[in-house]
C-alpha beads as a LAMMPS data file, in Angstrom:
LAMMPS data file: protein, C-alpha beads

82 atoms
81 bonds

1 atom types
1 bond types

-500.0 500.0 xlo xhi
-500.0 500.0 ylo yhi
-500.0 500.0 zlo zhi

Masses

1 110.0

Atoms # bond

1 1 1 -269.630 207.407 367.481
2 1 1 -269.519 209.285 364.089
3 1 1 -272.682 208.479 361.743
4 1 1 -272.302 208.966 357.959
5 1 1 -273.591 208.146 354.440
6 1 1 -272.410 207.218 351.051
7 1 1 -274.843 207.127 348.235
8 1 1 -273.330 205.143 345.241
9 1 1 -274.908 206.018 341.326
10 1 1 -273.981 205.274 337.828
11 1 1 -273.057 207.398 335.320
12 1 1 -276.581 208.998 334.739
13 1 1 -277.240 209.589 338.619
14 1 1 -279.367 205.963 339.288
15 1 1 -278.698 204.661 342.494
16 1 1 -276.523 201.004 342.550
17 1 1 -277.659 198.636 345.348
18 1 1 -276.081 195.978 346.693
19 1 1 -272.448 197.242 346.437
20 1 1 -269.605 197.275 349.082
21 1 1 -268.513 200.512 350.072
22 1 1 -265.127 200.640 351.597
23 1 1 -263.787 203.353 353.894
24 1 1 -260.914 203.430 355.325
25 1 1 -260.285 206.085 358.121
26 1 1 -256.968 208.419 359.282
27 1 1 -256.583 209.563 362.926
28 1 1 -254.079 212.286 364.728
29 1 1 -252.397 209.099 366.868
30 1 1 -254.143 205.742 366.278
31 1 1 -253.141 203.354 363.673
32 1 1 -255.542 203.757 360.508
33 1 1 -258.271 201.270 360.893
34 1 1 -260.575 199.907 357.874
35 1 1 -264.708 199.408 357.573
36 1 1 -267.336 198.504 355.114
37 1 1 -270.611 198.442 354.531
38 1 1 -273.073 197.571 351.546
39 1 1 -275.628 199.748 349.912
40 1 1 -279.398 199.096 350.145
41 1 1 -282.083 199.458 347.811
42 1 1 -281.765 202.616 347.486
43 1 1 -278.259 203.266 346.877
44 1 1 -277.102 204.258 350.125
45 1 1 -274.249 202.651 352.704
46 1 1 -274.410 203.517 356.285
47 1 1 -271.744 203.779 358.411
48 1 1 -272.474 204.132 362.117
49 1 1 -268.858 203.077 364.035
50 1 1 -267.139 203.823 367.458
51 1 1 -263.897 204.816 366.611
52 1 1 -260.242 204.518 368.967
53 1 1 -260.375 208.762 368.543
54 1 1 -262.230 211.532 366.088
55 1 1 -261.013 210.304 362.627
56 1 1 -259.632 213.470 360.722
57 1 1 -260.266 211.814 357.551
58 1 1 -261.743 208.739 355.439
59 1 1 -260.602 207.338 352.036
60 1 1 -263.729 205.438 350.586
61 1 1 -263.712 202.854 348.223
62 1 1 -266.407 201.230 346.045
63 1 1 -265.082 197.766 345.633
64 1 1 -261.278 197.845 344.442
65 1 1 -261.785 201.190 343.612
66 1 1 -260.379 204.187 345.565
67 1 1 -262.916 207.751 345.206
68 1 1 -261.008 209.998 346.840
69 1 1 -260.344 211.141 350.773
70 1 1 -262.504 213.460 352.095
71 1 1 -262.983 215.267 355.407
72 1 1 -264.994 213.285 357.376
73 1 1 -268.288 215.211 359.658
74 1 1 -270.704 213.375 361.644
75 1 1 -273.892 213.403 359.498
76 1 1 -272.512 213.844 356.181
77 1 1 -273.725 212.568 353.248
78 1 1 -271.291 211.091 349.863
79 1 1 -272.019 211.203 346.844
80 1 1 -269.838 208.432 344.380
81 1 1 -270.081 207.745 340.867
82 1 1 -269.141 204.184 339.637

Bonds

1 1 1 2
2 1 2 3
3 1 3 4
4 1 4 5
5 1 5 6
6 1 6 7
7 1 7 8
8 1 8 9
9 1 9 10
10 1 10 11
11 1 11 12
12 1 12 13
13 1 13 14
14 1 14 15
15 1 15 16
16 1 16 17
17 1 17 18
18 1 18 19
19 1 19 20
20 1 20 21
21 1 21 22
22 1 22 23
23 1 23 24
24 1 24 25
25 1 25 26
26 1 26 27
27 1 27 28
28 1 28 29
29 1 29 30
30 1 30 31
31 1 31 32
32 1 32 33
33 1 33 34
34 1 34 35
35 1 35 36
36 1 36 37
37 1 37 38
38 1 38 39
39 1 39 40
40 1 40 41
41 1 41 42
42 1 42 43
43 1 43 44
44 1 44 45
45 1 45 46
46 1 46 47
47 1 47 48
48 1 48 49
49 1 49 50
50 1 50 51
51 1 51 52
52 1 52 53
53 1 53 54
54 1 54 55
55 1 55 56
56 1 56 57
57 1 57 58
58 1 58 59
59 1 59 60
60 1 60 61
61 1 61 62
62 1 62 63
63 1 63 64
64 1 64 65
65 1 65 66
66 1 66 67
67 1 67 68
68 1 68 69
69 1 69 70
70 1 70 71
71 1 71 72
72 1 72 73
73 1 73 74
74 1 74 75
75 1 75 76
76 1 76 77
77 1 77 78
78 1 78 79
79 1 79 80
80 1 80 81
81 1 81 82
């Protein structure tokens, strides 16, 4: 299981609800594999997923949009900007 949040704000830091973050994740041997989830009212997507293996990595997306891959640690927290 690996646990982790995405907060999504606008350009002067107020949190966007009701948006679909996208993330899709990169493993040593499995084919990549794809999840979303959308904010709440505060902003904030949670991801909570069992996953084939420990993904090394996760590109997330708000909407269309690609923000960037990032390492990806159970418990951590992302900050995006829309």
């Amino acid at each position: 299981m690996v646990s982790f949040a995405v907060e999504v704000v606008d350009g002067e830091c107020i949190p966007v609800p009701s948006v679909e973050v996208g993330a899709r994740y990169r493993y040593e041997v499995s084919p990549r594999t794809w999840s979303s989830e959308v904010t709440d009212g505060e902003g904030v997507a949670h991801f909570n997923e069992e996953h084939p293996e420990r993904p090394l990595e996760v590109c997330l997306y708000v909407g269309d949009t690609a923000c960037g891959t990032r390492e990806l640690q159970d418990g951590a927290r992302f900050i995006l900007e829309m």
